[in-house]
Residue frames relative to the residue before (quaternion, step in Angstrom):
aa qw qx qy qz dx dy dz
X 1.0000 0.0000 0.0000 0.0000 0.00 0.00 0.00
X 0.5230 -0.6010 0.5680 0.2067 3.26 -1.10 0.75
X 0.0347 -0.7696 0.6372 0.0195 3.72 -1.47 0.61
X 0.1135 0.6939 -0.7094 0.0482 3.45 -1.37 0.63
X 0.3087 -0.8014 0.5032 0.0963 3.05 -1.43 1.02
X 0.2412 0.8411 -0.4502 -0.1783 3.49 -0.46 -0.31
X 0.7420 -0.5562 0.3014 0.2218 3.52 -1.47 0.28
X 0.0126 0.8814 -0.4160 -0.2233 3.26 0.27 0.62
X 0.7838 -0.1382 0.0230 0.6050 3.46 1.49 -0.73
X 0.0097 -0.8703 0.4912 -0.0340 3.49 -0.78 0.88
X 0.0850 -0.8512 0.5159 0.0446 3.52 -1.19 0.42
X 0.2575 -0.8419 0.4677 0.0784 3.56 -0.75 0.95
X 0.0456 0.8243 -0.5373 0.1725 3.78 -0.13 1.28
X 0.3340 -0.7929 0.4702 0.1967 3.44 -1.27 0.64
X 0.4161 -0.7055 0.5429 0.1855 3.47 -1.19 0.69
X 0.0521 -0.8395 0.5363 0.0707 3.68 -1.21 0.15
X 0.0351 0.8549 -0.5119 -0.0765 2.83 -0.92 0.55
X 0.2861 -0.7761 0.4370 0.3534 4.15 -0.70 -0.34
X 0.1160 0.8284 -0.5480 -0.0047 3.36 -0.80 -0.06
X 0.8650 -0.3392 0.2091 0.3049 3.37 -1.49 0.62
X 0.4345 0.7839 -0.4261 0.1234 4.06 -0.57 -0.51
X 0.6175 -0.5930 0.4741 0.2058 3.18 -1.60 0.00
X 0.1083 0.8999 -0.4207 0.0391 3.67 -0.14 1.29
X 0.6625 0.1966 -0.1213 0.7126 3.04 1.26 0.27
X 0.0961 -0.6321 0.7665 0.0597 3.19 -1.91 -0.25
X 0.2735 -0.7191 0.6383 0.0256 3.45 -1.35 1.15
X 0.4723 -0.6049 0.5600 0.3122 3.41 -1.71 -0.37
X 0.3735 0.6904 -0.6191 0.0242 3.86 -0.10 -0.11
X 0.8914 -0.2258 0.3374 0.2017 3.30 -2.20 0.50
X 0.3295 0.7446 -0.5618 0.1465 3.56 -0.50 1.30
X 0.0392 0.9324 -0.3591 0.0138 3.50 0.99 1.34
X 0.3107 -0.6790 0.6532 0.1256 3.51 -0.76 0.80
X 0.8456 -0.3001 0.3878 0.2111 3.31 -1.87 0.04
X 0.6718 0.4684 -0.0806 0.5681 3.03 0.98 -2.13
X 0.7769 0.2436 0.1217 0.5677 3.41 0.05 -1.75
X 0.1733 -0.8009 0.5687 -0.0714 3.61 -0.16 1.74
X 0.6886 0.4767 -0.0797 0.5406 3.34 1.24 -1.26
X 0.4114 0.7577 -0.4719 0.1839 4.11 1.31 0.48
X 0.0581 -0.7707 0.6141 0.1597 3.19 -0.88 -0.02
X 0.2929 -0.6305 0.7013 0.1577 3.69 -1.38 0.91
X 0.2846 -0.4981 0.7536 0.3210 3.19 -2.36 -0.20
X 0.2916 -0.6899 0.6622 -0.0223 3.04 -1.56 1.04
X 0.1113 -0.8059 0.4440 0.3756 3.81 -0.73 0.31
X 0.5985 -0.4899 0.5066 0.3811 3.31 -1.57 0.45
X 0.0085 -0.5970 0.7922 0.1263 4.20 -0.95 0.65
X 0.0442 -0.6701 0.7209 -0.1711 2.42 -2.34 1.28
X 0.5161 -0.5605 0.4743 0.4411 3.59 -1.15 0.02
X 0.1596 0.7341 -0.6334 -0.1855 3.65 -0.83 0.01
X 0.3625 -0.7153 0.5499 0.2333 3.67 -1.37 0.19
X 0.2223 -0.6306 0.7421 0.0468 3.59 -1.10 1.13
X 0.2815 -0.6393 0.7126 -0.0652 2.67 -2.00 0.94
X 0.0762 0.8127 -0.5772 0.0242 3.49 -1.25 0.88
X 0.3225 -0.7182 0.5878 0.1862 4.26 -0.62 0.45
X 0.0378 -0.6441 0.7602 -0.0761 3.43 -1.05 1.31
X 0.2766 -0.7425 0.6055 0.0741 2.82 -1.49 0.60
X 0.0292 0.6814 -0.7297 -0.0487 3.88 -0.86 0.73
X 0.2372 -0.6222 0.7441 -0.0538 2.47 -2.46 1.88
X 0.0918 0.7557 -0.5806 -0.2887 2.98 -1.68 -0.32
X 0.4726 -0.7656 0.4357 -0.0254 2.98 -0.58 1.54
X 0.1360 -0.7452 0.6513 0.0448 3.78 -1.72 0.17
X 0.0545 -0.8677 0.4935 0.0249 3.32 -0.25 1.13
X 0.0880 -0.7045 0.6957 0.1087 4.07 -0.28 1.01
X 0.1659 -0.5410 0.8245 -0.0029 2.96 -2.14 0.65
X 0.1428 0.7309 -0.6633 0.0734 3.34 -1.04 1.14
X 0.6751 -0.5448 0.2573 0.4257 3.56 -1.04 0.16
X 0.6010 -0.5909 0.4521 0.2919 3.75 -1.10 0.83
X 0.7702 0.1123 -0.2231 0.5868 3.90 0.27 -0.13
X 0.2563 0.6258 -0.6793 0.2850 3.68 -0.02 2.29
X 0.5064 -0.4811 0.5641 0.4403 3.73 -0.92 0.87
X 0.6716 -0.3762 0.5483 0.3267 2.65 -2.26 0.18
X 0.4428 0.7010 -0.4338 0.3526 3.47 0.63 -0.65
X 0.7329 0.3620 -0.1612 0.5531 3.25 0.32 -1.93
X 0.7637 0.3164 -0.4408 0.3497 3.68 -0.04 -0.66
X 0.3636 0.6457 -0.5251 0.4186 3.90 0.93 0.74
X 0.8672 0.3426 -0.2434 0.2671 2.61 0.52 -1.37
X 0.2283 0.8037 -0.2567 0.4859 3.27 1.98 -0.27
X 0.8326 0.2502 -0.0782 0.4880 3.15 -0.02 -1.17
X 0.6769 0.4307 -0.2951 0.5190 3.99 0.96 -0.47
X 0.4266 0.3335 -0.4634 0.7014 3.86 1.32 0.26
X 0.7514 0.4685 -0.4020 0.2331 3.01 -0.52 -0.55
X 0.6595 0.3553 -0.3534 0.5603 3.61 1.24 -0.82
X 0.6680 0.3522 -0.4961 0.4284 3.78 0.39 -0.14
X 0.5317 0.4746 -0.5409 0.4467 3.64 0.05 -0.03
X 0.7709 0.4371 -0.2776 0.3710 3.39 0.58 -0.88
X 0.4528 0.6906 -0.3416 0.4488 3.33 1.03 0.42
X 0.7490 0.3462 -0.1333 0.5489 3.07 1.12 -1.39
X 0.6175 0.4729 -0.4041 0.4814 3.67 1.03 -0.08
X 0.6052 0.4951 -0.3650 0.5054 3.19 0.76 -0.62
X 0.5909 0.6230 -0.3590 0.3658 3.78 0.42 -0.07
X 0.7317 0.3917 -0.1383 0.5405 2.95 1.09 -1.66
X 0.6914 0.5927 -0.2358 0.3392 3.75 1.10 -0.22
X 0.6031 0.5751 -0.1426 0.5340 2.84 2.29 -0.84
X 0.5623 0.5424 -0.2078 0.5887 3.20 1.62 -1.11
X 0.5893 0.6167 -0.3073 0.4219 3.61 0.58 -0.39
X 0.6785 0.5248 -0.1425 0.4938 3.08 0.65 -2.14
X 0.9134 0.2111 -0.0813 0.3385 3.28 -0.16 -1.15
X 0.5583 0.5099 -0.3925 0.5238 3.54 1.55 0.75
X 0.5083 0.5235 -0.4780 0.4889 3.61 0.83 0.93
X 0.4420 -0.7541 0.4642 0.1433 2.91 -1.06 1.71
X 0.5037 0.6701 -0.3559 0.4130 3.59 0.90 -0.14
X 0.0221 0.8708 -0.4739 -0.1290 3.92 -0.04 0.78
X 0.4145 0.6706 -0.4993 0.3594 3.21 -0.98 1.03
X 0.5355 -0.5911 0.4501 0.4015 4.20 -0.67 0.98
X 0.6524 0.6084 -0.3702 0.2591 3.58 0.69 -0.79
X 0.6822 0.3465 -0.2859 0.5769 3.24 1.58 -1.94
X 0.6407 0.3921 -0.4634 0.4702 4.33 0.12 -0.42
X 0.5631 0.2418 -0.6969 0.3725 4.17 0.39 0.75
X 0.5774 0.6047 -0.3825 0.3932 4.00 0.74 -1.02
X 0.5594 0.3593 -0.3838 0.6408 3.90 0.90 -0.02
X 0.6478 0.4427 -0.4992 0.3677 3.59 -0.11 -0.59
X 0.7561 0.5410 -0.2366 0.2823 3.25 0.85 -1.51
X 0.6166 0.5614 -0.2610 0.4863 3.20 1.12 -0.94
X 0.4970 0.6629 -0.2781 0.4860 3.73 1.36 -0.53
X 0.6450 0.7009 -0.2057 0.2244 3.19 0.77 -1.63
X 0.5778 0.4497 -0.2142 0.6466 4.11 2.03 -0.79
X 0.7336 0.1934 -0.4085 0.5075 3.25 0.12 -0.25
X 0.4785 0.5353 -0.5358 0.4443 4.12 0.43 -0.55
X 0.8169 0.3891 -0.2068 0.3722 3.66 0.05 -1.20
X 0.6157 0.4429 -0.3882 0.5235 3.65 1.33 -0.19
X 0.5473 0.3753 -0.3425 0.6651 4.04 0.91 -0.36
X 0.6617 0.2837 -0.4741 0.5068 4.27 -0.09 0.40
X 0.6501 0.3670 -0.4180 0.5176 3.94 0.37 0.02
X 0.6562 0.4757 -0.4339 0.3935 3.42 0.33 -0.69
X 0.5501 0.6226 -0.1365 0.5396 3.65 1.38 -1.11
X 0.7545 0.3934 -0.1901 0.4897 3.51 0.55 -0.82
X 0.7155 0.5432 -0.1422 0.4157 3.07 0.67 -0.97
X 0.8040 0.2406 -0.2708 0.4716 3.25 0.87 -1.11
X 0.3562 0.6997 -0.4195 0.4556 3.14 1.22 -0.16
X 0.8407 0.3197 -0.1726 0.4015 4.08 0.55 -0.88
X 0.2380 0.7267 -0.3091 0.5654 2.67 2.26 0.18
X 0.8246 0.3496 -0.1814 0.4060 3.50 0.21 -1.17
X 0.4301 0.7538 -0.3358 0.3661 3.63 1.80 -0.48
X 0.2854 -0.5783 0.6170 0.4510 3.62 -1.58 -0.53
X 0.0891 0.7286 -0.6236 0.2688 3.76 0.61 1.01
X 0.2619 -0.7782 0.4691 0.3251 3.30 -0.56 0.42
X 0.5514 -0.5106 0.2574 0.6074 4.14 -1.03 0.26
X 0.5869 0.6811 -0.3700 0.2339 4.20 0.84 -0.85
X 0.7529 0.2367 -0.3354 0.5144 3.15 1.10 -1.06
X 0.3915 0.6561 -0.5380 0.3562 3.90 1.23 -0.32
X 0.6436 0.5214 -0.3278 0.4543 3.75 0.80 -0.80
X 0.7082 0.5027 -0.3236 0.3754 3.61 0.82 -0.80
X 0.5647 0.7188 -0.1952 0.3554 3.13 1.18 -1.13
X 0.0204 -0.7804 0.6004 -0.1735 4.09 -0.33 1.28
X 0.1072 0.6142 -0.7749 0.1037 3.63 -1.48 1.09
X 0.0611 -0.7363 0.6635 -0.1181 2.97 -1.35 1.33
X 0.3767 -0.7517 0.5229 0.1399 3.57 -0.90 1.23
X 0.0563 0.7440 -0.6647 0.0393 3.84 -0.60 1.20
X 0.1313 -0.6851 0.6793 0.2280 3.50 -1.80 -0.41
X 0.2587 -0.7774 0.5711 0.0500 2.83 -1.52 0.89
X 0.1754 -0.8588 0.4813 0.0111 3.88 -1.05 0.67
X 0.3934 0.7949 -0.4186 0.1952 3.34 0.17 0.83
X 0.6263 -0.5268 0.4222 0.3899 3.55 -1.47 -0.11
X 0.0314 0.8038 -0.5642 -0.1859 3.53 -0.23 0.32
X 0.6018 0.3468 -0.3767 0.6130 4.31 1.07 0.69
X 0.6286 -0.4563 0.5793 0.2473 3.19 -1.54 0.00
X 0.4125 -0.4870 0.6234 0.4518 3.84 -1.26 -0.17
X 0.0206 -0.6948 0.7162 -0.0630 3.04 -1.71 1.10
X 0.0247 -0.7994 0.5985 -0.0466 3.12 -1.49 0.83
X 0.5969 -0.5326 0.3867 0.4588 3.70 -0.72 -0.14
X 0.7912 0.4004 -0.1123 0.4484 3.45 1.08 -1.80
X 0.1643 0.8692 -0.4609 0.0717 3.13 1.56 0.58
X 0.7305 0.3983 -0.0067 0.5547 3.53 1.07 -0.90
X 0.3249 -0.8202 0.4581 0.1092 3.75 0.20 1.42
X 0.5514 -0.6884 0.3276 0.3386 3.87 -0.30 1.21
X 0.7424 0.2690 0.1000 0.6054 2.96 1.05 -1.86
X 0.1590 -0.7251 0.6380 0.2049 4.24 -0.94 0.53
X 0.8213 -0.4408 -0.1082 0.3457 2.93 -0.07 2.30
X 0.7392 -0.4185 -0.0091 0.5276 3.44 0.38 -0.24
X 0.1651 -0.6772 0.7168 -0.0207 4.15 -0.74 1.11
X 0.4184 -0.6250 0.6591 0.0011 2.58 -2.33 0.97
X 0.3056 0.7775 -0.5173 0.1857 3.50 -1.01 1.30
X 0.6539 -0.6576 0.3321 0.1724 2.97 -0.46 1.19
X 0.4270 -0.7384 0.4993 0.1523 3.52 -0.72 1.19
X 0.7652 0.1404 -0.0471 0.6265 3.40 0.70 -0.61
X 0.6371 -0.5586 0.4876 0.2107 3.93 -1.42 1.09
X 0.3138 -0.7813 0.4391 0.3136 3.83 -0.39 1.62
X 0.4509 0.7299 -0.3773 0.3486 3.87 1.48 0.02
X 0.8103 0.4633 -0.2042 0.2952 3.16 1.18 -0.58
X 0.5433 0.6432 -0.2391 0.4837 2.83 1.46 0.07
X 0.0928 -0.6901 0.6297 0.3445 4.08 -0.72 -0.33
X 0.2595 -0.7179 0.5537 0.3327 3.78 -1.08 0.64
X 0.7008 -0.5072 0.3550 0.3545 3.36 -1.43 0.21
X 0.7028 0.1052 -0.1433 0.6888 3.70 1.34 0.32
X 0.5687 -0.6328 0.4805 0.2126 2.65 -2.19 0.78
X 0.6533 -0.4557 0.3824 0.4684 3.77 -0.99 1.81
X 0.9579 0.1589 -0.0801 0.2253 2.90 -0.59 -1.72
X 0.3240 0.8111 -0.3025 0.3816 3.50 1.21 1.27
X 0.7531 0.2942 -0.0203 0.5880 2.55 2.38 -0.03
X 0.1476 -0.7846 0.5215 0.3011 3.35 -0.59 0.33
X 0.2575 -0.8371 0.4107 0.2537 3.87 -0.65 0.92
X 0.3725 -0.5427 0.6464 0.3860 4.20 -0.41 0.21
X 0.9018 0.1683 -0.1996 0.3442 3.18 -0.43 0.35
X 0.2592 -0.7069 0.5651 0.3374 3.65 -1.00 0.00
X 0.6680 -0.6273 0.2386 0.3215 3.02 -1.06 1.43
X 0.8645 0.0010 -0.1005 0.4925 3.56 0.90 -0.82
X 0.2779 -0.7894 0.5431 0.0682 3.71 -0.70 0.59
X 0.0020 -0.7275 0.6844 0.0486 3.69 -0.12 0.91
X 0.0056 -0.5740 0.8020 0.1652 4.26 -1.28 0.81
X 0.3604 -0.5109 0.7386 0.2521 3.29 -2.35 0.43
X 0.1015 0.6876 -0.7188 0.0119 3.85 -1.32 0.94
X 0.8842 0.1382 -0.0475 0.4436 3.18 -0.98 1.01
X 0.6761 -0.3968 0.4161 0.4608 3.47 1.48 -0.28
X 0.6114 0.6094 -0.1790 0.4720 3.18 1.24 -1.21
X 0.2721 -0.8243 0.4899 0.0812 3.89 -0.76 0.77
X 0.1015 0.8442 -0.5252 0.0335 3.45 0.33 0.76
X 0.3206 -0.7016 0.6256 -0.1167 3.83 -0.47 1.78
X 0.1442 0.8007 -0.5532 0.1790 3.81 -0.68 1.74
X 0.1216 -0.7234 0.6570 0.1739 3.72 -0.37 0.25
X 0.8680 0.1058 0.0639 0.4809 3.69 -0.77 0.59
X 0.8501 -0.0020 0.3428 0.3998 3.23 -1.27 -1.13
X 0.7920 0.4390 -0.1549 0.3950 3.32 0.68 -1.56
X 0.1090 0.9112 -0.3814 -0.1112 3.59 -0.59 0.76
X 0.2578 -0.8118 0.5172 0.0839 3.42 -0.48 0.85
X 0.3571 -0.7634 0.5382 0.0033 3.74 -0.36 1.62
X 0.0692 0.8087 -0.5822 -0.0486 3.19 -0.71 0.76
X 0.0699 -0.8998 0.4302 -0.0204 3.40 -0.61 1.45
């Protein structure tokens, strides 16, 4: 069987939600041995709000037989747009006569609309092919049914979608160039490199020496 949908009424509206995240980032105190006078960024948690767009339809799906002329699938489709006129009335009139504001209470009107909309499109549809040179066999074959549909048609979005800082890094306030140290670098040999960054878990933990500073 063949299928075509079409639209009888629809409506696009946005959702919201909040959630946790990272909107900023400060400086505070993370002194080591070496470097008494460090300073880290830190991030700032916060609420942020995302936003997403769903769309509600209601729709009409016929199913007629795969080997109709073009003929018939005219006519198919010209019942089909008057019927859809008159459903679309009784769905629109519905929707948008509930005193309650808000996408939620004008889909619960739509729905509740949705039996009588679909009994005034068959009557429409029908008699309408009734009046055609369809014949009565494939008129018999021929089915429209009235559904809705709800869905997202974007993603959640937000601004802070993307966290400035991954949780808490080290970085110098001021350029090691600018300074002279109190000895010469290469006057030494050091046990150790100065900084060591390991990855656990994903997780970045950033230590000078002894002193450790967890980043979670």
């Amino acid at each position: 069987m063949a299928k075509v949908e079409k639209n009888i009424w629809s409506f696009k509206y946005p959702e919201f939600q909040f959630e946790k995240c990272v909107t900023g980032w400060t400086w505070f105190p993370c002194p080591t041995l070496r470097e008494p006078g460090r300073m880290c960024k830190k991030n700032i948690q916060g609420l942020c709000k995302k936003t997403k767009t769903s769309q509600f339809r209601v729709f009409v799906k016929i199913t007629y037989p795969d080997n109709v002329g073009d003929v018939v699938k005219r006519e198919i489709n010209r019942c089909s747009d008057i019927a859809l006129g008159v459903a679309t009335g009784i769905i629109i009139k519905a929707a948008t006569a509930s005193s309650v504001v808000g996408p939620q209470a004008t889909i619960a009107a739509a729905i509740g609309a949705i039996g009588p909309a679909a009994k005034a499109y068959g009557a429409s549809f029908y008699a309408c092919l009734a009046r055609t040179s369809v014949s009565q066999v494939i008129r018999d074959q021929i089915k429209a049914s009235l559904s809705h549909e709800d869905k997202a048609i974007t993603g959640w979005r937000g601004y802070y979608d993307e966290p400035m800082y991954d949780g808490y890094s080290y970085e110098p306030m001021y350029e090691r160039d600018s300074y002279e140290p109190m000895y010469e670098r290469d006057s030494y040999e050091p046990m150790y490199s100065e900084y060591n960054v390991e990855t656990v878990n994903n997780e970045y933990n950033l230590y000078n020496h002894s002193d450790i500073i967890e980043i979670p």
